[in-house]
C-alpha positions as YAML, in Angstrom:
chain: A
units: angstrom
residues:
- id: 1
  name: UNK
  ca: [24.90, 4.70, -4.21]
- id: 2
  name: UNK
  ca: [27.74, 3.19, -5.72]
- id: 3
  name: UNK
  ca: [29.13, 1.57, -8.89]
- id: 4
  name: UNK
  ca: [26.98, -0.43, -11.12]
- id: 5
  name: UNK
  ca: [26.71, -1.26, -15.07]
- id: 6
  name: UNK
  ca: [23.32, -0.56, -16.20]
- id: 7
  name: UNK
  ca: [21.88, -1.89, -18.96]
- id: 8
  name: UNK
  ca: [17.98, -1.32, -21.12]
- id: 9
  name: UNK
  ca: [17.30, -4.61, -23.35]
- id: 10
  name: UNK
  ca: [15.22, -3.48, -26.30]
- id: 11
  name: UNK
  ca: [14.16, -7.21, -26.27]
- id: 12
  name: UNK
  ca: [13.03, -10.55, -24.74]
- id: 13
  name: UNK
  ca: [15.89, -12.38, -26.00]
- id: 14
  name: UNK
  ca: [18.17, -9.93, -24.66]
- id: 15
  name: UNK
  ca: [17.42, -9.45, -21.32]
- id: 16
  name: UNK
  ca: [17.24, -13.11, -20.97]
- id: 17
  name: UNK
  ca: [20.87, -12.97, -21.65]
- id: 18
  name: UNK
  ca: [21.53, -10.46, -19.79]
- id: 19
  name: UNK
  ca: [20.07, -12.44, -16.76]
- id: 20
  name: UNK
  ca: [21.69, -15.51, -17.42]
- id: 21
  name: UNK
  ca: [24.52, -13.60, -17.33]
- id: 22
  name: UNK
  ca: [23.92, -12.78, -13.74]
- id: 23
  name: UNK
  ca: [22.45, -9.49, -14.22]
- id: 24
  name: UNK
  ca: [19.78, -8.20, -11.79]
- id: 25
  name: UNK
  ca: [16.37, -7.43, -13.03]
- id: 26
  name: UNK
  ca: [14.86, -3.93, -12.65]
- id: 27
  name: UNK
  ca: [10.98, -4.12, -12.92]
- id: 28
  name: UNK
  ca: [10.34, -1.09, -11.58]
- id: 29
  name: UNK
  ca: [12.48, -0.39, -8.61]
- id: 30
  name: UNK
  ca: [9.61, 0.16, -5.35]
- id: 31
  name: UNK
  ca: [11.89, -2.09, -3.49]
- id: 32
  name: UNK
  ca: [15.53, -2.71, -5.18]
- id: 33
  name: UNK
  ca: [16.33, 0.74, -5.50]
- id: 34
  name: UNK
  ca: [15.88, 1.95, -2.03]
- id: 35
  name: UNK
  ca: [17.33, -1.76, -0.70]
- id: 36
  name: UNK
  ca: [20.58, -0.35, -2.89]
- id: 37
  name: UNK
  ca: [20.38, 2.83, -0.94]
- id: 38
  name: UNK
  ca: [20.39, 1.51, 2.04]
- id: 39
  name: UNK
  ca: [23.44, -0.87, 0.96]
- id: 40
  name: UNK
  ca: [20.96, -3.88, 1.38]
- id: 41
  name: UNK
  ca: [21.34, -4.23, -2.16]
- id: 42
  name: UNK
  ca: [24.29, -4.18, -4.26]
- id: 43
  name: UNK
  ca: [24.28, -5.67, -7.73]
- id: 44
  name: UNK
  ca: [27.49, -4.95, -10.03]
- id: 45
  name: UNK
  ca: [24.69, -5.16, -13.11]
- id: 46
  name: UNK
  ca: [21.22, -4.12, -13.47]
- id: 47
  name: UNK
  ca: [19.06, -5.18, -16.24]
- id: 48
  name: UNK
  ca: [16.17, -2.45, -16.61]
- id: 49
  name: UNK
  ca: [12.76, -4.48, -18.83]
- id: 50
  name: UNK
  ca: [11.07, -1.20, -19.43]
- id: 51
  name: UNK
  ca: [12.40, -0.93, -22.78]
- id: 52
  name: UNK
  ca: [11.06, -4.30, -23.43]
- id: 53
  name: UNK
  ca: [7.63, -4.01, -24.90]
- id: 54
  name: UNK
  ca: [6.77, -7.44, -25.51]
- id: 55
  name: UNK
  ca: [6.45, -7.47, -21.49]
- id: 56
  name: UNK
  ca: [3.80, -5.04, -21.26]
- id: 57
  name: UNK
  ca: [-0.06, -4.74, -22.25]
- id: 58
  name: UNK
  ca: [-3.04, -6.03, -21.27]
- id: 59
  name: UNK
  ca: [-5.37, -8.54, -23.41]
- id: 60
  name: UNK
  ca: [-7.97, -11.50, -23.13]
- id: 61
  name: UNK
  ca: [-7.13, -14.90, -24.45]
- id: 62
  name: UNK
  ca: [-10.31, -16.63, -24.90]
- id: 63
  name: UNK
  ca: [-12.18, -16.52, -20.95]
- id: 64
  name: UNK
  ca: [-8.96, -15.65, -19.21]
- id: 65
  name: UNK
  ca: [-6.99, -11.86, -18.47]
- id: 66
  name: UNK
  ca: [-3.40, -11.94, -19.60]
- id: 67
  name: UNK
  ca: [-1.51, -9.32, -17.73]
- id: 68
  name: UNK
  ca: [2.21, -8.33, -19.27]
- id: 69
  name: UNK
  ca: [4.69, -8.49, -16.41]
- id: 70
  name: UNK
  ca: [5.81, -5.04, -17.17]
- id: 71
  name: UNK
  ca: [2.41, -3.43, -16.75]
- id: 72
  name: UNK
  ca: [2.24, -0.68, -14.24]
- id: 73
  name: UNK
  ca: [-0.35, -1.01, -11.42]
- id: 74
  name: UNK
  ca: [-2.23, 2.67, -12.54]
- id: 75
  name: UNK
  ca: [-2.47, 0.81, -15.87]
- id: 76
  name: UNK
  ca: [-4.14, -1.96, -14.38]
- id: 77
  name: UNK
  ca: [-6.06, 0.38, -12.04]
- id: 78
  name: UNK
  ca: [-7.54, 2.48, -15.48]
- id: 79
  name: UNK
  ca: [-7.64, -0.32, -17.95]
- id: 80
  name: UNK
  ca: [-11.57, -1.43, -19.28]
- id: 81
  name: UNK
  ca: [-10.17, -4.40, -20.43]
- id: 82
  name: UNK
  ca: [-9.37, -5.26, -16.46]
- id: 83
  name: UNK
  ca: [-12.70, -3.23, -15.35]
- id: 84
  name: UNK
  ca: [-14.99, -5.93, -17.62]
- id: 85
  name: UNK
  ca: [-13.56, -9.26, -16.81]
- id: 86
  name: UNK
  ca: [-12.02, -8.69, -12.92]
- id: 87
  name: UNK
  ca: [-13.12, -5.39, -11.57]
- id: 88
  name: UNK
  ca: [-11.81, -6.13, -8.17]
- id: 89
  name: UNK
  ca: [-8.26, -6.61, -9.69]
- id: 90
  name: UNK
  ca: [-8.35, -2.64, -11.60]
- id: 91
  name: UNK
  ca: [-9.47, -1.68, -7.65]
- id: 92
  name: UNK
  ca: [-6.43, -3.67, -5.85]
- id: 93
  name: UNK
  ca: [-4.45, -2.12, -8.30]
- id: 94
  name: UNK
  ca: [-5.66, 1.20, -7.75]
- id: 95
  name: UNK
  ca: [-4.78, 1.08, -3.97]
- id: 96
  name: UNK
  ca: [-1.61, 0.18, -4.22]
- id: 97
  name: UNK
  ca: [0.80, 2.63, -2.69]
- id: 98
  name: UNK
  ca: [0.78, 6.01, -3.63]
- id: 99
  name: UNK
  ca: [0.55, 7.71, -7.36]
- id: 100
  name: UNK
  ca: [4.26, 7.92, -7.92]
- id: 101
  name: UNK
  ca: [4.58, 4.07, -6.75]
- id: 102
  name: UNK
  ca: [1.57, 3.03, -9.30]
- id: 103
  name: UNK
  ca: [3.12, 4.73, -12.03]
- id: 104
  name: UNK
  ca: [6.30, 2.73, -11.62]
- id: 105
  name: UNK
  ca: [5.67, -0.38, -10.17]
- id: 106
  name: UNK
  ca: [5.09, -3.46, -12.30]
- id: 107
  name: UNK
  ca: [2.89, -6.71, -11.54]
- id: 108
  name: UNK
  ca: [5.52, -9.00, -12.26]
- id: 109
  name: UNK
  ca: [8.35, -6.85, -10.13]
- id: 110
  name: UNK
  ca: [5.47, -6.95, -7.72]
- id: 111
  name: UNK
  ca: [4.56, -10.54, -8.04]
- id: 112
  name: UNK
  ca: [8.72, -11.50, -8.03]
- id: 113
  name: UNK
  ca: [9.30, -10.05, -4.93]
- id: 114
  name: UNK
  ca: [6.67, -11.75, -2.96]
- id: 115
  name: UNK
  ca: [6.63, -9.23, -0.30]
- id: 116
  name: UNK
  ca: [5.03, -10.33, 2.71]
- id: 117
  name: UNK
  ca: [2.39, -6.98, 2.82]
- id: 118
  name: UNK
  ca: [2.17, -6.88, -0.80]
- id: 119
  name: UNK
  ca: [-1.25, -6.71, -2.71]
- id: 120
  name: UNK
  ca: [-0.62, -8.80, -5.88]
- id: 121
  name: UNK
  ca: [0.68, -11.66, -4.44]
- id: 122
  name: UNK
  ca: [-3.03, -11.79, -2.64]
- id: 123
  name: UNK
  ca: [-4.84, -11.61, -5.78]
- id: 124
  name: UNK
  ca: [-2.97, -14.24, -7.26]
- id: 125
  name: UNK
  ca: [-3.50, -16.66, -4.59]
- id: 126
  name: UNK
  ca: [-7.04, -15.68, -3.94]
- id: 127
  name: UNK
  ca: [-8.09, -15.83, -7.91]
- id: 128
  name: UNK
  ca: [-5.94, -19.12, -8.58]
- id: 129
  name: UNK
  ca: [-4.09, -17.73, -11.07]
- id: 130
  name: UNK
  ca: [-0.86, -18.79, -13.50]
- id: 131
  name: UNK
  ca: [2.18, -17.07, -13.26]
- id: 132
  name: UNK
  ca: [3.88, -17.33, -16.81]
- id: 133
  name: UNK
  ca: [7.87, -17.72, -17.34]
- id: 134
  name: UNK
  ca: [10.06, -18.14, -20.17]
- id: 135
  name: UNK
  ca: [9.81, -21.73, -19.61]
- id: 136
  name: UNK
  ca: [6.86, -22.42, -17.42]
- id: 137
  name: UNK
  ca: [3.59, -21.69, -16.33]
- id: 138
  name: UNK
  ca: [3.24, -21.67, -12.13]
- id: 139
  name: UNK
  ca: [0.06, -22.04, -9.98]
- id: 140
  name: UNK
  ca: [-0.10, -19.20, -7.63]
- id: 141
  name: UNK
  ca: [-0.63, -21.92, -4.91]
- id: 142
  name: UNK
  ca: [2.71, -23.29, -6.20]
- id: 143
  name: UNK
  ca: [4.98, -20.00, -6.73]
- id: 144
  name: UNK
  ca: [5.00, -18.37, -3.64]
- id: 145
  name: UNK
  ca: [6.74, -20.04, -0.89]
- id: 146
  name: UNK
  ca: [7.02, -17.43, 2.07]
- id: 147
  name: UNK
  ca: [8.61, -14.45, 2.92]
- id: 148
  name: UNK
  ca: [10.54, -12.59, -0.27]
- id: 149
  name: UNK
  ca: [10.51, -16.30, -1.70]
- id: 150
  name: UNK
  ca: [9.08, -17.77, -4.78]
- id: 151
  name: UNK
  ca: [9.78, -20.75, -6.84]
- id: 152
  name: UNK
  ca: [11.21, -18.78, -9.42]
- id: 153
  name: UNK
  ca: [14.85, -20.32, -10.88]
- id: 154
  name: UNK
  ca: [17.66, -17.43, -10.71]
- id: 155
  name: UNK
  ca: [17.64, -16.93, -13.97]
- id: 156
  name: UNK
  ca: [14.26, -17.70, -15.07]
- id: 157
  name: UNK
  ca: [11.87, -14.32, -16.26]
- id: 158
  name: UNK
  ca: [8.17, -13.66, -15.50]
- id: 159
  name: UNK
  ca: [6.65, -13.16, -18.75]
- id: 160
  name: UNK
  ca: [2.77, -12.74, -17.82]
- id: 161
  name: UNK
  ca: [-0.04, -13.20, -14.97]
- id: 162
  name: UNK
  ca: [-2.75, -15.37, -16.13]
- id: 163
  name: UNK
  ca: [-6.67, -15.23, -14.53]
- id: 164
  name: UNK
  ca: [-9.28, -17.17, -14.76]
- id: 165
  name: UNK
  ca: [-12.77, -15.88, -14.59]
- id: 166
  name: UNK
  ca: [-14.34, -15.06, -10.91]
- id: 167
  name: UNK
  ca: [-18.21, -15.04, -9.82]
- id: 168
  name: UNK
  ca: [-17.54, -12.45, -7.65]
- id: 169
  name: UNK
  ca: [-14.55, -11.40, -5.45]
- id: 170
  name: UNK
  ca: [-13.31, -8.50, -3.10]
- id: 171
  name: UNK
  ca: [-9.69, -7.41, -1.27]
- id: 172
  name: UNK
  ca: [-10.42, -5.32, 1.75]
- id: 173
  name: UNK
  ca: [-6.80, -4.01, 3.60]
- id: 174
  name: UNK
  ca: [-6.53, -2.23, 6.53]
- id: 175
  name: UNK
  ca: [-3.31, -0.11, 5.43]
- id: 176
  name: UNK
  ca: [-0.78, 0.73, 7.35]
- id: 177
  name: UNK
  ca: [-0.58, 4.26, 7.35]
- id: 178
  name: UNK
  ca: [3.11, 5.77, 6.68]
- id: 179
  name: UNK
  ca: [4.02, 2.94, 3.78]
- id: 180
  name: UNK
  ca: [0.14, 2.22, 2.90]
- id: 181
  name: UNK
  ca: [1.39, -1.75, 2.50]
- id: 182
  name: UNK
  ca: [-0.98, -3.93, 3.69]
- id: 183
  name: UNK
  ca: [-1.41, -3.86, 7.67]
- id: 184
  name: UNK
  ca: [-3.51, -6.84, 6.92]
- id: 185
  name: UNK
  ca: [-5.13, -7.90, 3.58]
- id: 186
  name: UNK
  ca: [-7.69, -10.24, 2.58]
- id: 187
  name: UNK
  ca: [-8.90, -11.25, -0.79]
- id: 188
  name: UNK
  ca: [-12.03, -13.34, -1.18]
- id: 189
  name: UNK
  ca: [-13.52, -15.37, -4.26]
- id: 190
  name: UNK
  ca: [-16.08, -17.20, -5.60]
- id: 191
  name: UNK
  ca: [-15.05, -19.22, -8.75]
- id: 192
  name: UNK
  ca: [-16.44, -22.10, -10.51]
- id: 193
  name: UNK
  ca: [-13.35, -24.59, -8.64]
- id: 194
  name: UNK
  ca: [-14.88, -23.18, -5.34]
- id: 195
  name: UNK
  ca: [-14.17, -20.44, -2.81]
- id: 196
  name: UNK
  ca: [-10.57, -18.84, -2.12]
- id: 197
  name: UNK
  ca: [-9.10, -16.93, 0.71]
- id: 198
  name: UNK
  ca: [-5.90, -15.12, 0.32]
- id: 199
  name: UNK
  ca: [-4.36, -12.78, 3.23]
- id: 200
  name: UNK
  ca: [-1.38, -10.95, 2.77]
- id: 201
  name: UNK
  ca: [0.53, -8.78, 5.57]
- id: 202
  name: UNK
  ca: [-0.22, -11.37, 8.58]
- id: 203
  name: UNK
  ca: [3.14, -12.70, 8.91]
- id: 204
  name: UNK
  ca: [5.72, -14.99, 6.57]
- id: 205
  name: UNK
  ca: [4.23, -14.07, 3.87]
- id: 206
  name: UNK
  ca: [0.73, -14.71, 1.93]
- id: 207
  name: UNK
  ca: [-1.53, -17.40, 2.12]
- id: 208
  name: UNK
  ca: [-4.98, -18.73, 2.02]
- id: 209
  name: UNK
  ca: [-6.90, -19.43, 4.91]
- id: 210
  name: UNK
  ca: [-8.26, -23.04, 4.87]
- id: 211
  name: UNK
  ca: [-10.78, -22.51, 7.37]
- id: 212
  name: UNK
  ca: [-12.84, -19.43, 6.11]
- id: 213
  name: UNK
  ca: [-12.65, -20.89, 2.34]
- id: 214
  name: UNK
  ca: [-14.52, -24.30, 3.56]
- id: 215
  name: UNK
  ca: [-17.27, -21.84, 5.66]
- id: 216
  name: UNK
  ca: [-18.16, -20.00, 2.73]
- id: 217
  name: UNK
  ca: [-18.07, -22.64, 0.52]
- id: 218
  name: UNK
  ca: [-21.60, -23.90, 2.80]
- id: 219
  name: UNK
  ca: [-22.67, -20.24, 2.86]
- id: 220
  name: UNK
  ca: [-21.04, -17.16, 1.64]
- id: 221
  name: UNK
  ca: [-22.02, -14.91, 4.08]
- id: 222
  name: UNK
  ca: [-20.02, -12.15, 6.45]
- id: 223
  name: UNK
  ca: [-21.78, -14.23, 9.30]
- id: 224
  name: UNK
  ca: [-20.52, -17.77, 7.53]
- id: 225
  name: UNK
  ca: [-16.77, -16.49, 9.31]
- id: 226
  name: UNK
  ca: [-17.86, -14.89, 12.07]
- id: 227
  name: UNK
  ca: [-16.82, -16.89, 14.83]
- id: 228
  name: UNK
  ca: [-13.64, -18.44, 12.91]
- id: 229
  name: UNK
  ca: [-10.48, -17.85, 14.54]
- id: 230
  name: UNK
  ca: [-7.14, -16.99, 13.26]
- id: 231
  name: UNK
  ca: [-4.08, -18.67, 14.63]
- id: 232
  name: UNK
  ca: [-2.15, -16.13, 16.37]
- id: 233
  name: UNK
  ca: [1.26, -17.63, 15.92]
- id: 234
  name: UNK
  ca: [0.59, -17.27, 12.03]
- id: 235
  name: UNK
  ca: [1.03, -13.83, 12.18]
- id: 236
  name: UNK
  ca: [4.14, -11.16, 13.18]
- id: 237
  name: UNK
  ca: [4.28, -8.73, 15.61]
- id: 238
  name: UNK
  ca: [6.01, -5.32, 15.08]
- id: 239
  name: UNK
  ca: [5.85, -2.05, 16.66]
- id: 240
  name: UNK
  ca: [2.33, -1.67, 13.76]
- id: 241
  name: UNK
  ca: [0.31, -3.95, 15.23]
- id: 242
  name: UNK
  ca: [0.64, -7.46, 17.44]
- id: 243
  name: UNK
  ca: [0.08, -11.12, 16.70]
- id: 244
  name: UNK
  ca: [-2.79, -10.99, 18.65]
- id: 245
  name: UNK
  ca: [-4.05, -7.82, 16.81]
- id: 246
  name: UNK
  ca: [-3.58, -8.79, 13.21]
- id: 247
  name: UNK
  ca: [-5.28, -12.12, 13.86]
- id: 248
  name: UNK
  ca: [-8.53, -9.98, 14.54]
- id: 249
  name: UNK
  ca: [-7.45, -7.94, 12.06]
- id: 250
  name: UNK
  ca: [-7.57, -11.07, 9.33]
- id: 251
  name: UNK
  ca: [-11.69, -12.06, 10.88]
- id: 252
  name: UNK
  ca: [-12.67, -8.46, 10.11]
- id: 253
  name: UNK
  ca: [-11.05, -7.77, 7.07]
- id: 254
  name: UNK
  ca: [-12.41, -11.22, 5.79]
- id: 255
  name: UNK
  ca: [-16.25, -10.61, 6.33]
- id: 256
  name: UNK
  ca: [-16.02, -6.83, 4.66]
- id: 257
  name: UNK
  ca: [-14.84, -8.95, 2.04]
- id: 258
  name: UNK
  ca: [-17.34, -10.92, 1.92]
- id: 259
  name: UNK
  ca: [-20.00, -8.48, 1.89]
- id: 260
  name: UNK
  ca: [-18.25, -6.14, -0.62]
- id: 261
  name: UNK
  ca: [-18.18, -9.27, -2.85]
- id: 262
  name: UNK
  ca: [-21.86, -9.56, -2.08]
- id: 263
  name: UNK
  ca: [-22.42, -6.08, -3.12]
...
């Protein structure tokens, strides 16, 4: 490691500052601390939010979840609150990385970093929902804009997640096993605007797969997606899995969605 000022806002208004400032927010630290580690990283200030209180909790807001952007995923995972209105989000949450991960990492850190094999970011895209700022509210179709990129403004602070309410939804992942990130992820939903398909893991990052969302939208069923292919050149190839095999991956995944969602 080496030399950095650190600094714990008790406050909104002060880590605001602080960012403006130039500071770098710490959310909860699943990916900037080790990046600093490794020297990927290296801010000369780091603004920690966990002392700021007015970015955590979960509530309802007339027919819609409001999710705090500090809120750790376990809290998500055990919260009623979630379990009631989107039970498929408390179960996302709940697979996310290990114990010591969930009980650090935060859906807006999540959501900010727009990692490629990341759950949340599927969620959002595959439940429509509004990412609040301090000076905005975002579509999810709007805010994430490929790999470790979102159309957040350098100094601009994720306040809260806003979702709408869902007929019925599922995320199936086939994890990959040493970081348990998403291999390949796909998160299905029926809504009152229509059916949405989010996959996550595939390749530059998430996004929602056109094809499958106008099939089930005549007839959601596993068999409605069966023969729909996945573009190949959509999706990376590492040493986990090929192009080739994560497109499959994406047709499977989908229709055990489906039929979870089905129940």
């Amino acid at each position: 490691m080496y030399a950095f000022d650190y600094q714990r806002p008790a406050s909104r208004d002060a880590a605001q500052a602080l960012l403006s400032a130039g500071g770098k927010l710490l959310a909860g630290g699943q990916t900037l601390l080790p990046s600093m580690r490794l020297r990927l990283a290296a801010p000369e200030q780091l603004v920690d939010l966990a002392g700021v209180a007015e970015l955590a909790g979960i509530h309802r807001a007339g027919e819609q979840l409001v999710i705090g952007a500090m809120t750790r995923h376990h809290q998500v995972a055990e919260s009623e609150t979630v379990r009631q209105a989107i039970p498929v989000l408390a179960q996302l949450a709940g697979g996310i990385g290990d114990r010591q991960v969930r009980a650090r990492g935060t859906i807006g850190g999540s959501v900010a970093n727009n990692d490629p094999a990341a759950d949340y970011p599927a969620a959002l895209l595959g439940l429509g929902a509004q990412v609040q700022t301090d000076r905005r509210q975002i579509a999810a179709d709007d805010f994430f804009q490929g790999m470790f990129a979102t159309a957040l403004e350098e100094d601009e602070l994720i306040t809260a997640i806003h979702f709408s309410p869902v007929q019925r939804a599922a995320y199936v992942k086939f994890r990959q096993p040493a970081s348990l990130f998403a291999l390949i992820g796909v998160f299905v939903a029926q809504t009152a605007a229509g059916v949405r398909v989010a996959v996550t893991g595939g390749g530059n990052g998430v996004f929602r797969h056109s094809a499958m969302e106008q099939a089930l939208s005549a007839d959601f069923s596993p068999a409605a997606i069966a023969g729909i292919a996945t573009d190949e050149e959509l999706m990376s190839s590492d040493l986990h899995g090929s192009s080739a095999y994560r497109a499959h991956l994406v047709g499977v995944m989908a229709q055990r969605a489906v039929a979870q969602a089905l129940g």
